[in-house]
N, C-alpha and C positions, 0 to 999 in steps of 0.2 A: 682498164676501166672504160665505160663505155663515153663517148664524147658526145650525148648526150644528156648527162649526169656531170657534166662540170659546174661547178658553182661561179658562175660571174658576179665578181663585187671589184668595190673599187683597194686598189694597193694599201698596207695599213700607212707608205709615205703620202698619198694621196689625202687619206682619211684623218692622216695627223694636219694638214694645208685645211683639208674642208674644219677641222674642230678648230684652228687660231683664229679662222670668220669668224667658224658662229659664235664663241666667246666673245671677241671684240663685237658681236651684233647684241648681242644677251649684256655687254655693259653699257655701249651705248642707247641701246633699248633702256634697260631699267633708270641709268641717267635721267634720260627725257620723260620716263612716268614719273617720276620724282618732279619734275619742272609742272610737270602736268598737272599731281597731284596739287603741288603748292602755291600753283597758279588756282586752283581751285577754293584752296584753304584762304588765299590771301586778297580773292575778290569782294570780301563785304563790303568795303569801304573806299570807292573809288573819289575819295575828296569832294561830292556833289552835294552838299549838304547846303552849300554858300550861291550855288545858281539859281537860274530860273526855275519855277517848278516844271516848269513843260520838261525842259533840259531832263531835270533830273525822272521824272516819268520816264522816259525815250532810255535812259539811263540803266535804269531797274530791270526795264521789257530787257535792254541787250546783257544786261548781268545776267537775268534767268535764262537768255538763249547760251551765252559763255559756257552756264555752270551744266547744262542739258548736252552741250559742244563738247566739255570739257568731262565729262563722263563721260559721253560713247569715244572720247580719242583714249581716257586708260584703259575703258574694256579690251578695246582694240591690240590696244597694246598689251596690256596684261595676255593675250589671247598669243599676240606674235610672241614674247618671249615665252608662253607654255612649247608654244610649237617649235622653236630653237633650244628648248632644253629638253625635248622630245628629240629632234634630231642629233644632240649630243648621245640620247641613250640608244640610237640607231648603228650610232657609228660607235661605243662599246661594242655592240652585237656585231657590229662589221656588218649591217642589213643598211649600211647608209645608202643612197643613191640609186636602191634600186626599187625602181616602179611599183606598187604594191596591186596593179592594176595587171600589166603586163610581164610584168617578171624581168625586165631588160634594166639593162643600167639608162640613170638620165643622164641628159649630157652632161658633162664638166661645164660648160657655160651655163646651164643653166641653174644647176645648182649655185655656182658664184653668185647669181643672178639672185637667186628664191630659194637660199640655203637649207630653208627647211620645207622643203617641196618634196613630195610622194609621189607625184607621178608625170610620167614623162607628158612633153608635149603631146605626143600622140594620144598619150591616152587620155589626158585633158579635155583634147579638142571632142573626142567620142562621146564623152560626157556632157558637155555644151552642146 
């Protein structure tokens, strides 16, 4: 076989380490949109009904920046666990870890790092 036709990917004992992250990243993710959500659901009524009215103005304005805050932090999120149960379906394919830009494996640090990351620093930084 020719040695430039070998397939470099990462070990399936590797790729089982890289899926127990991003499982434990994908519950604690969804955890914390739940917080986020509920934080959302449970801002009507911040007790201000009894203060000054200025207070409570000053009040409303930072409720509507929360709930504005608080939407673009689930998009957010909702966004990063699409892209860690994207890189679970990498690592069935055994296509984990490898660059989709340059074709090279990313580092194992960096993956720990940015577990659902597609391309190496190098080819990040081209991009930038």
């Amino acid at each position: 076989m020719d040695k430039d036709n070998i397939i470099v990917r990462y070990s399936d004992k590797d790729l089982t380490k890289f899926k127990k992250i991003i499982e434990e990243k994908i519950s604690k993710a969804q955890h914390d949109l739940e917080l986020i959500r509920s934080a959302y659901m449970n801002d009507g009524d911040n007790g201000t009904e009894d203060t000054s009215p200025t207070f409570k103005a000053f009040e409303e304005g930072s409720q509507t920046m929360s709930k504005e805050a608080n939407t673009q932090l689930a998009i957010r999120q909702e966004k990063f666990i699409r892209d860690l149960k994207n890189a679970l379906i990498r690592i069935e394919n055994k296509t984990y870890g490898i660059c989709r830009v340059t074709g090279k494996l990313i580092t194992k640090k960096r993956l720990e790092l940015v577990p659902h990351a597609t391309l190496s620093i190098e080819a990040k930084n081209k991009m930038s």
